[in-house]
C-alpha positions as CSV (number, residue, x, y, z in Angstrom):
1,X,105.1,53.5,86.4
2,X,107.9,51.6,84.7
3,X,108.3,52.3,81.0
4,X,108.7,49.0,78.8
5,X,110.5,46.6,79.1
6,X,109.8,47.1,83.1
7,X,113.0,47.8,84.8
8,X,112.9,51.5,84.8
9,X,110.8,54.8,85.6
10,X,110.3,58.3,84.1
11,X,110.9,59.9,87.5
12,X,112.8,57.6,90.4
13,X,112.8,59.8,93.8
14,X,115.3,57.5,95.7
15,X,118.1,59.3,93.6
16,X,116.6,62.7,94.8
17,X,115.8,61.4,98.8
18,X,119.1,59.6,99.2
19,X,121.7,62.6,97.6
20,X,119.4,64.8,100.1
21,X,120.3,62.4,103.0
22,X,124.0,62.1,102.2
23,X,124.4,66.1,102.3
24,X,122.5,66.5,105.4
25,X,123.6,63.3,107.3
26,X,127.3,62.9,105.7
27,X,128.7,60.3,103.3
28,X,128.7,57.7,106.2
29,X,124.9,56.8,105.5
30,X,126.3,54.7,102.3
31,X,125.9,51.2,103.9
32,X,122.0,52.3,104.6
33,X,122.1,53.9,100.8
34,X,123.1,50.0,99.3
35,X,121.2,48.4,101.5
36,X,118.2,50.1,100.6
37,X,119.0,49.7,97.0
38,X,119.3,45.9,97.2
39,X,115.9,45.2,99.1
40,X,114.1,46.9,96.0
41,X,115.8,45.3,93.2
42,X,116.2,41.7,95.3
43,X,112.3,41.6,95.3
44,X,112.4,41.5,91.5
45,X,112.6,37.5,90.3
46,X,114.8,37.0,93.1
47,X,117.5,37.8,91.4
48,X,120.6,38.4,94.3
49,X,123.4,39.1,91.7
50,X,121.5,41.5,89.8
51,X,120.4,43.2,92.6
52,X,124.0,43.3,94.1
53,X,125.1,45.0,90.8
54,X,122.6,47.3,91.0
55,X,122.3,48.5,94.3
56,X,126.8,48.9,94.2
57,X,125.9,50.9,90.9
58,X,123.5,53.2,93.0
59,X,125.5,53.6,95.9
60,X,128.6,54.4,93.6
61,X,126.5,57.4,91.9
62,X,125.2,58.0,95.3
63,X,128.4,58.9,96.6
64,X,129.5,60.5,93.6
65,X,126.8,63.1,93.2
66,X,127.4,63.5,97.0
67,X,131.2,64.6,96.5
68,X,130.7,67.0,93.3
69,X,127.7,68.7,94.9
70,X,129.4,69.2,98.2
71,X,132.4,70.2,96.6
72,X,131.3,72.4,93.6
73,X,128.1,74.5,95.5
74,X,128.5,73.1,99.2
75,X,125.3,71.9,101.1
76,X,122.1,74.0,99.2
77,X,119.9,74.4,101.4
78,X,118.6,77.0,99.1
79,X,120.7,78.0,96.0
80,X,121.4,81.5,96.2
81,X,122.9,82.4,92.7
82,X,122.2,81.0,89.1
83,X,125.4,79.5,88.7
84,X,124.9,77.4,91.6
85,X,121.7,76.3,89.9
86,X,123.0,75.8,86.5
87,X,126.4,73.6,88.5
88,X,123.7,71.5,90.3
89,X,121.9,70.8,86.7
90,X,125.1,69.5,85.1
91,X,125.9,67.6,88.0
92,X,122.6,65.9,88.1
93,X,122.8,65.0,84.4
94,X,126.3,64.1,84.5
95,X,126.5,62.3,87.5
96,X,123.3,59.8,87.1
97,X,124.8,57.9,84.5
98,X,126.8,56.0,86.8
99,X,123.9,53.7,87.9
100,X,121.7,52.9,84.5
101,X,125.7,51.6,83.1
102,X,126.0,49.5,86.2
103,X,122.8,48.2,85.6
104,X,123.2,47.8,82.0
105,X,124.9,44.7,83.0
106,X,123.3,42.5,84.7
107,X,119.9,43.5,82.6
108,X,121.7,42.3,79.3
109,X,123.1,39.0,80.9
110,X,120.4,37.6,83.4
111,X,117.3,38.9,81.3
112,X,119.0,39.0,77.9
113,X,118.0,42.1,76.3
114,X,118.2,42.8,72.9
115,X,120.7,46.1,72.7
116,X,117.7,48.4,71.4
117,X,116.1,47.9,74.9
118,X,119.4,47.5,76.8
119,X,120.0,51.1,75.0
120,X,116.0,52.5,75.7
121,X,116.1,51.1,79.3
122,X,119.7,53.2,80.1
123,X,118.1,56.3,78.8
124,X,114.8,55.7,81.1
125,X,117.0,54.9,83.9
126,X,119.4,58.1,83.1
127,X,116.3,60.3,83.0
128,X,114.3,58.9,86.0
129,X,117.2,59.3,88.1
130,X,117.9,62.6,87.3
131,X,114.7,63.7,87.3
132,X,114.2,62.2,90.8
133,X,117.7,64.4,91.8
134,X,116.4,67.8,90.4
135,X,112.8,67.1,92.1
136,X,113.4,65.7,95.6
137,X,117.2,66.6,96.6
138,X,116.2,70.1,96.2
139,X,112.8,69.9,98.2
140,X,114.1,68.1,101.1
141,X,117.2,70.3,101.6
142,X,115.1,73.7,101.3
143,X,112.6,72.0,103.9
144,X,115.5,71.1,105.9
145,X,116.2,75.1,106.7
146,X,114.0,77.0,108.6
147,X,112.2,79.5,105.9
148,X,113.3,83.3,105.7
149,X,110.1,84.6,105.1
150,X,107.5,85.4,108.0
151,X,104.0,83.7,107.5
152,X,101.0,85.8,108.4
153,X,97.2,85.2,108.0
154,X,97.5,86.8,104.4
155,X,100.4,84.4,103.4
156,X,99.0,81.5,104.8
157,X,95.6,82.3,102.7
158,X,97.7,83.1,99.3
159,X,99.3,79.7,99.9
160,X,95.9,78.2,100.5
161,X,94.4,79.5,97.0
162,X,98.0,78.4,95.3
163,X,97.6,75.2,96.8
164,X,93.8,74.3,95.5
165,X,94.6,76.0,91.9
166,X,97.4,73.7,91.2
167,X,95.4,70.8,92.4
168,X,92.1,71.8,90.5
169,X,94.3,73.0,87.4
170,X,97.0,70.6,87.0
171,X,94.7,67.3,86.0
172,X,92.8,69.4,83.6
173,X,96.3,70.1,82.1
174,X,97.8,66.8,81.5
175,X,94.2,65.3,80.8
176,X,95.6,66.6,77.2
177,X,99.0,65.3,77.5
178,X,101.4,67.9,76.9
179,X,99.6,70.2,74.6
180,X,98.5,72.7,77.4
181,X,101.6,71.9,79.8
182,X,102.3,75.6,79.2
183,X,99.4,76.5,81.7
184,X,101.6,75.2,84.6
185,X,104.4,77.7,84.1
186,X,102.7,80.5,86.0
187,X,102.2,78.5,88.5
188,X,105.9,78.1,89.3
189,X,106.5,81.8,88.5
190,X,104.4,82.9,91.2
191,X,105.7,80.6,93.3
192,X,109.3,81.9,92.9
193,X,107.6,85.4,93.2
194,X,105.6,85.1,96.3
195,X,107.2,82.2,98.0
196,X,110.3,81.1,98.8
197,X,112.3,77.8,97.0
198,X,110.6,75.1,99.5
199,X,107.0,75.9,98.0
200,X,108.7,76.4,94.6
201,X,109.5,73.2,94.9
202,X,107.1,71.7,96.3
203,X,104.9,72.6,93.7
204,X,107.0,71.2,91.0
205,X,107.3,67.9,93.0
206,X,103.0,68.3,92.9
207,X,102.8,68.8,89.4
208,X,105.2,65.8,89.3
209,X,103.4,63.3,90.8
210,X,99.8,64.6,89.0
211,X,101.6,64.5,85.3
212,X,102.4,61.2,86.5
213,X,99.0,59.4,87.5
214,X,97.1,61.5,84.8
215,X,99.4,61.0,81.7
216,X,98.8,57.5,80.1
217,X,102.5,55.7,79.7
218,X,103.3,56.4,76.2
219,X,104.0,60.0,77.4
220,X,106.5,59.6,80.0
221,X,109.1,59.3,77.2
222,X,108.4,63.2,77.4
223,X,107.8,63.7,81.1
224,X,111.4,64.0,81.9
225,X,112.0,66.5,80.0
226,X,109.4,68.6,80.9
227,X,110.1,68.1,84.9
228,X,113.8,69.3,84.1
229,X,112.9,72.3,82.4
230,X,109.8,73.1,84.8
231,X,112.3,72.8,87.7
232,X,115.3,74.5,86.3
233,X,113.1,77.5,85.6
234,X,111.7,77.7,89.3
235,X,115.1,76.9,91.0
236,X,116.5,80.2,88.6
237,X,113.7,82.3,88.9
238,X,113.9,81.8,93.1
239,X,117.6,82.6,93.3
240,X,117.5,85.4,91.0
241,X,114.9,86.9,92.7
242,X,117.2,85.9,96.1
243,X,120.4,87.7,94.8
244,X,118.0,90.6,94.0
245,X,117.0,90.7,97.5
246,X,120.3,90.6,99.1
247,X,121.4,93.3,97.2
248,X,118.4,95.4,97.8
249,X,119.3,95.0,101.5
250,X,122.8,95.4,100.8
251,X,122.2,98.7,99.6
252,X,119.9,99.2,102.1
253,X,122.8,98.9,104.1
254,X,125.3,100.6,102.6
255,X,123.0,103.9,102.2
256,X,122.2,103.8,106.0
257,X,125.7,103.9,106.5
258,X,126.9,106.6,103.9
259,X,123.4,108.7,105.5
260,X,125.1,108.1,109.3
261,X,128.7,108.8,107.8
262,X,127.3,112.6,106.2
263,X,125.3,113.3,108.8
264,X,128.1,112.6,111.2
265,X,130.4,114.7,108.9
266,X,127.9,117.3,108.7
267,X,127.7,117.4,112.4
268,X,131.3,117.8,112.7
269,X,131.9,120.4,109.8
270,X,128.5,122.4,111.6
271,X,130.8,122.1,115.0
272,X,134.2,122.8,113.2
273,X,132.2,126.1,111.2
274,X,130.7,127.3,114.9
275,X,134.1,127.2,116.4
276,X,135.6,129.3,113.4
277,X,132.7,131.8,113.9
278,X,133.4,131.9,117.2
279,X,136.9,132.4,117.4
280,X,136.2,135.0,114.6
281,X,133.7,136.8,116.5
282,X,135.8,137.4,119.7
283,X,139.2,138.0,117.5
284,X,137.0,140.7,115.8
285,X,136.3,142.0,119.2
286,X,139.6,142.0,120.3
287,X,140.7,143.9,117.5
288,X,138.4,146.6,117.8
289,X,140.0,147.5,121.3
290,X,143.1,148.9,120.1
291,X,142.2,149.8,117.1
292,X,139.9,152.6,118.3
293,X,142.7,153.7,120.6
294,X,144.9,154.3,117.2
295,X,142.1,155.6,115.0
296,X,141.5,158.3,117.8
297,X,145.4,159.1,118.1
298,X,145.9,159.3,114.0
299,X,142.6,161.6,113.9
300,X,144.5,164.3,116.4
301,X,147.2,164.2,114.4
302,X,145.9,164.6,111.2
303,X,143.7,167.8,112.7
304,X,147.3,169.1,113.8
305,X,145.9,171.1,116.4
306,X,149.1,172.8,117.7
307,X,150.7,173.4,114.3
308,X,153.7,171.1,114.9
309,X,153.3,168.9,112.1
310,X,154.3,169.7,108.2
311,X,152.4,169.0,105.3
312,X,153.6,165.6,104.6
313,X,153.9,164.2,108.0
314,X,150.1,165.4,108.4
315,X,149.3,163.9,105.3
316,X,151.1,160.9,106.9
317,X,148.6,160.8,109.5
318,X,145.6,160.9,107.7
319,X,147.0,157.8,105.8
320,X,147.1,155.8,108.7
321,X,143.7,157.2,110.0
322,X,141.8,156.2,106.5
323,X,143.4,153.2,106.8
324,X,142.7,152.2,109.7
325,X,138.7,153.3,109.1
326,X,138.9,150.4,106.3
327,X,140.7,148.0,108.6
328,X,137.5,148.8,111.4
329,X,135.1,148.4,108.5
330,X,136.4,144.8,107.3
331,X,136.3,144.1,111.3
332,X,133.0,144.7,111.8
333,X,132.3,142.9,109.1
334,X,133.6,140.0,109.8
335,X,132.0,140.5,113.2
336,X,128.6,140.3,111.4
337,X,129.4,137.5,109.5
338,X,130.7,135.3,112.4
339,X,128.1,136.2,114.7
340,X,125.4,135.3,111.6
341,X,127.1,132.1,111.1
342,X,127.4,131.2,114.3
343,X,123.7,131.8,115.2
344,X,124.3,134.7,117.5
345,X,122.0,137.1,115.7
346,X,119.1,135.8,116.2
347,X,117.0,137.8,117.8
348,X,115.3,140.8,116.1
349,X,113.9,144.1,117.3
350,X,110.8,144.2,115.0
351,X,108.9,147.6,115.4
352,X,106.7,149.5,113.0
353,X,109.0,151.8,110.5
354,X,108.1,154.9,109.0
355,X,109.3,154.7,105.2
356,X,109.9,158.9,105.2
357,X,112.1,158.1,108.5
358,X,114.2,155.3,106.6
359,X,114.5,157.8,102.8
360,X,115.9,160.9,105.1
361,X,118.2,158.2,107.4
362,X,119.7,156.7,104.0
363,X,119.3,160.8,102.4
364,X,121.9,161.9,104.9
365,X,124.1,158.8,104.6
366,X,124.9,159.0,100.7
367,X,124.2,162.8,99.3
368,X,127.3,163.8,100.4
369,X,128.8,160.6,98.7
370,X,126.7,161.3,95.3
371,X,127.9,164.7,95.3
372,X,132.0,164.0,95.9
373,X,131.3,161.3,93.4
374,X,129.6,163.7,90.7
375,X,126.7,160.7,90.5
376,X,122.5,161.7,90.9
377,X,121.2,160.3,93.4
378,X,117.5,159.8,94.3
379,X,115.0,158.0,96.5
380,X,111.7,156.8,95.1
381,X,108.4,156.5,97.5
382,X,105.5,154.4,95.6
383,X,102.9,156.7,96.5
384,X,100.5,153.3,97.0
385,X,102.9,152.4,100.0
386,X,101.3,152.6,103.7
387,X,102.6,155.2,105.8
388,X,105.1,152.1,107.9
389,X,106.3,148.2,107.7
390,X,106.6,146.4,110.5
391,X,110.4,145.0,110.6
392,X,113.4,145.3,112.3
393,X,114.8,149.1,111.1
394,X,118.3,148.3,112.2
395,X,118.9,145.3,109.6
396,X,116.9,146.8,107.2
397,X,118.9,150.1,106.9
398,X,122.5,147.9,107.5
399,X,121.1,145.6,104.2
400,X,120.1,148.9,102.1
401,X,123.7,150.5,102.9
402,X,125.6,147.9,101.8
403,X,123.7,147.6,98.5
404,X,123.9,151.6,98.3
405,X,127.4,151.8,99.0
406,X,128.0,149.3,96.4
407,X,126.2,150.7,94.1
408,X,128.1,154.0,94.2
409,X,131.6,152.0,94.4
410,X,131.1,150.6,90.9
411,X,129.3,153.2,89.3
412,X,132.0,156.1,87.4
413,X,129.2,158.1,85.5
414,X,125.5,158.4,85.8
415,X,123.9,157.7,89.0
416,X,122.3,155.4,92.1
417,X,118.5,155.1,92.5
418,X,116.6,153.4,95.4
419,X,113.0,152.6,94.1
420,X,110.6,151.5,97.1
421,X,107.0,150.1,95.8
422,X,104.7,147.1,96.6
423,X,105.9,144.4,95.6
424,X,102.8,141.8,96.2
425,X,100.3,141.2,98.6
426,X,101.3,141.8,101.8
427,X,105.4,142.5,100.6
428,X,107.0,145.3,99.4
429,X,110.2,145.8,97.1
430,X,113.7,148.4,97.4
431,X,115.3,148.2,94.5
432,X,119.1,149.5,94.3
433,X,119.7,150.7,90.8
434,X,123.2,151.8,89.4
435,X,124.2,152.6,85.7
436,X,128.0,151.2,86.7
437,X,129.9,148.5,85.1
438,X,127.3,145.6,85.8
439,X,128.0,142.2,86.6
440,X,128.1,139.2,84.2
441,X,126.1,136.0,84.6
442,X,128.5,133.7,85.7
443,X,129.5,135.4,88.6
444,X,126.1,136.7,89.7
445,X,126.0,133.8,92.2
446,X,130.0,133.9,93.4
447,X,129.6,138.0,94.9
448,X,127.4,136.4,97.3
449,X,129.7,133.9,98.4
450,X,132.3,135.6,101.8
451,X,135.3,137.1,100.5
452,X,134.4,136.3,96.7
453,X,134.4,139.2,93.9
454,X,133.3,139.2,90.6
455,X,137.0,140.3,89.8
456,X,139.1,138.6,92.0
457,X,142.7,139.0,90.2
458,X,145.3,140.4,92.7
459,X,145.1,143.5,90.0
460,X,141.1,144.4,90.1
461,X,140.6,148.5,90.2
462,X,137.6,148.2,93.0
463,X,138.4,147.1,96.7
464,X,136.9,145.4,98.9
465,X,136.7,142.6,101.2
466,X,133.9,140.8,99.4
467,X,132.1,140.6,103.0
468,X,129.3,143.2,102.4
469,X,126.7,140.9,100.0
470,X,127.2,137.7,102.2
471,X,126.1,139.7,104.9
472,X,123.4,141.1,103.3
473,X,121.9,137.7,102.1
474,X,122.3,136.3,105.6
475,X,120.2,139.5,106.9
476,X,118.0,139.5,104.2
477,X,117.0,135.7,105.4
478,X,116.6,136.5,109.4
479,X,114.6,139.1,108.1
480,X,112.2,136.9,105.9
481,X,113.1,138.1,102.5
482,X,114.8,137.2,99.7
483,X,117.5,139.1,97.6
484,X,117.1,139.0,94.0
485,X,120.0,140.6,91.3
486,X,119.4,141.5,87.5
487,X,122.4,142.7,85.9
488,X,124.5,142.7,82.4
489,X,128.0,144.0,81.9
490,X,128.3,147.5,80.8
491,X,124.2,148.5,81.8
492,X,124.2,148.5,85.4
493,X,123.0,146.4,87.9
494,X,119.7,146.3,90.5
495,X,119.6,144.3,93.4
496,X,115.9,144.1,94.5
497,X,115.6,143.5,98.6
498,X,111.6,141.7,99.2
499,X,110.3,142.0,102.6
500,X,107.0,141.2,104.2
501,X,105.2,144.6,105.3
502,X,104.2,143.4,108.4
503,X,106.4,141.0,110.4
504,X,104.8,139.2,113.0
505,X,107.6,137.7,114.9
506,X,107.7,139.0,118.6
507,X,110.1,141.4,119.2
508,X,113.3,140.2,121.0
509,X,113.1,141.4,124.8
């Protein structure tokens, strides 16, 4: 395999198998490194001094490669990033010099060569011993490890078919020389792909040895070449693809733990909002206690039975009785809302409903409200409506007040409608209509939200807690339907409640 005038190779694997054995086995292993040099070149004309040259020059570059390599990347048992790769490349070119000068030497004195060959034989020498690094150092240190990947039947059979297509292929390849040397590429690529580095480069070191025993000699000139960038592109392709993988299970990783981390938080806020409701819904309770006690007492005195009050100290009174209605009303609201978000009110009393029985209920409710508030007010039956819906009355009727009673709060001139109709299949629709002071877009979704308003300055004209549509969503949910609002400032809004006609959920014993 020696390229004229005889004292060199296109590709010398020593360089490759003895950097592998210095890494793995440690620098002391030098003696057996120059020993092993000076048996192979002492066999050549006998020539002790040559060979003694020589085999130092070896050893030196030996030992040199060794030091950067283990200082620069560490032991690579596989290289994990590009850089390492590319710092392994420079190494290899940079660091086989050391033995071809050596060798230049003795060459030029014992077998005076002229310095055209002296010059030709370095640059074999240079090439075949880096060649032989890049091949074989790499190969032997990822065989070394114990490979990441798990081998099934299917990977075993894949490797198989890779195996016998680079056999079969690669002759027909360098039967041509070069010209089709192309044609091995893909090989390497899926390799890197579907392998790991060891059969990357053990495919490579293949490819070697077959470019080697089919190419005739004039084309090893080339070969090293070739090799170097055939290897360089599988060694980058396998730890790009590597990196890729670590930080594929990095993230991995890190999204497990950011999912455990919010679900724990959610967990926690769920336990800290139960607690609130909770402590809101027995506070609400406790509240209601005395509070009754004082409505009760304002009430007598406002009616100034015995006649012992004046005007203004009765007037008094009913101040503190009105007030104290709104401070019950905001009570049980929150009551509602604490025991909705806590999950207490779960349980529903579904029962067929008469719709005549839920116009009248709502009829008594609000004419006398229409008619202190100078407003028309009217209830619409859809004549195609059955005669009941099955629901639960109670939370219906609660839902329909508060849309009601918000309608008339925000309406000065005009008047309230409640349309009932079929909606769809199987669902029917009560639409609250007002002609008040409407609602604009970007706060239809806020006066849903607890304690929100669409005016929330400290001096807005309407009151309110801002309790009474959260509620009513949360109802409207248990319940199965959805609340839906279309509404324009200045024209009025309608909030449309849709309910199922017949719910089939058991009723609550």
């Amino acid at each position: 395999m020696a390229l004229p005038p005889g004292y060199a190779t296109a590709v010398w694997p020593p360089s490759g198998i003895v950097l592998a054995a210095l890494l793995l086995g440690g620098r002391r292993l030098w003696p057996a490194v120059w020993a092993g040099s000076f048996a192979a070149n002492v066999t050549i004309d006998a020539a002790v001094l040559a060979a003694l040259v020589i085999a130092t020059g070896s050893t030196l570059q030996s030992v040199a490669l060794e030091a950067a390599v283990r200082r620069y990347i560490g032991v690579p048992r596989r290289f994990e990033t590009v850089r390492q790769v590319v710092m392994f490349v420079v190494i290899a070119a940079l660091g086989t010099i050391i033995a071809p000068t050596f060798a230049a030497l003795p060459l030029g004195v014992y077998y005076h060569m002229a310095p055209d060959q002296l010059a030709g034989n370095w640059t074999t020498w240079w090439q075949g011993d880096a060649c032989g690094v890049l091949v074989f150092a790499p190969l032997i240190l990822s065989w070394s490890a114990r490979g990441a990947a798990r081998w099934g039947a299917r990977r075993a059979l894949e490797a198989a078919a890779f195996a016998l297509l680079l056999l079969a292929a690669s002759p027909l390849v360098f039967s041509a020389g070069f010209a089709r040397s192309f044609l091995i590429v893909p090989f390497i690529v899926w390799a890197a792909f579907r392998f790991e580095q060891r059969e990357v480069m053990s495919a490579a070191a293949a490819v070697c040895a077959i470019a080697l025993w089919s190419l005739p000699q004039e084309a090893f000139a080339v070969l090293p070449l070739f090799i170097a960038t055939l290897v360089f592109t599988g060694l980058v392709l396998s730890a790009v693809l590597s990196q890729l993988e670590r930080a594929m299970a990095e993230l991995e990783s890190r999204v497990r733990s950011r999912t455990a981390e919010l679900e724990e938080a959610k967990l926690a806020a769920e336990r800290a909002n139960e607690a609130k409701s909770q402590f809101l819904a027995n506070m609400s309770h406790e509240l209601r206690t005395p509070l009754n006690s004082l409505l009760i007492l304002a009430r007598l005195l406002a009616d100034n039975v015995g006649g012992r009050l004046d005007a203004k100290q009765v007037k008094f009174a009913q101040t503190i009785h009105a007030s104290g209605v709104d401070l019950l009303s905001l009570i049980n609201d929150l009551l509602d809302l604490a025991k909705i978000e806590s999950g207490a009110v779960t349980a529903l009393n579904v029962a067929p409903a008469r719709f005549t029985d839920l116009r009248d209920d709502l009829e008594r409710t609000f004419r006398q409200v229409a008619q202190e508030r100078r407003l028309d007010f009217a209830i619409e039956l859809d004549a195609a409506l059955p005669a009941t819906l099955r629901t639960d009355a109670a939370r219906l009727k609660q839902v329909l007040k508060n849309l009601l009673a918000n309608a008339f709060k925000f309406t000065a001139q005009g008047g309230v409608t409640l349309r009932i109709a079929p909606q769809a299949p199987g669902r029917v629709a009560f639409a609250v209509s007002d002609t008040g002071i409407g609602i604009a877009p970007d706060k239809q979704q806020l006066i849903f939200e607890a304690f929100r308003q669409a005016d929330g300055s400290t001096s807005r004209v309407y009151g309110g807690t801002g309790l009474g549509l959260s509620i009513s969503r949360e109802l409207t949910r248990l319940l199965g339907g959805e609340l839906r609002l279309a509404s324009a400032p200045g024209q009025g809004s309608t909030f449309t409640l849709v309910l199922p006609l017949a719910d089939q959920r058991a009723t609550a014993p």
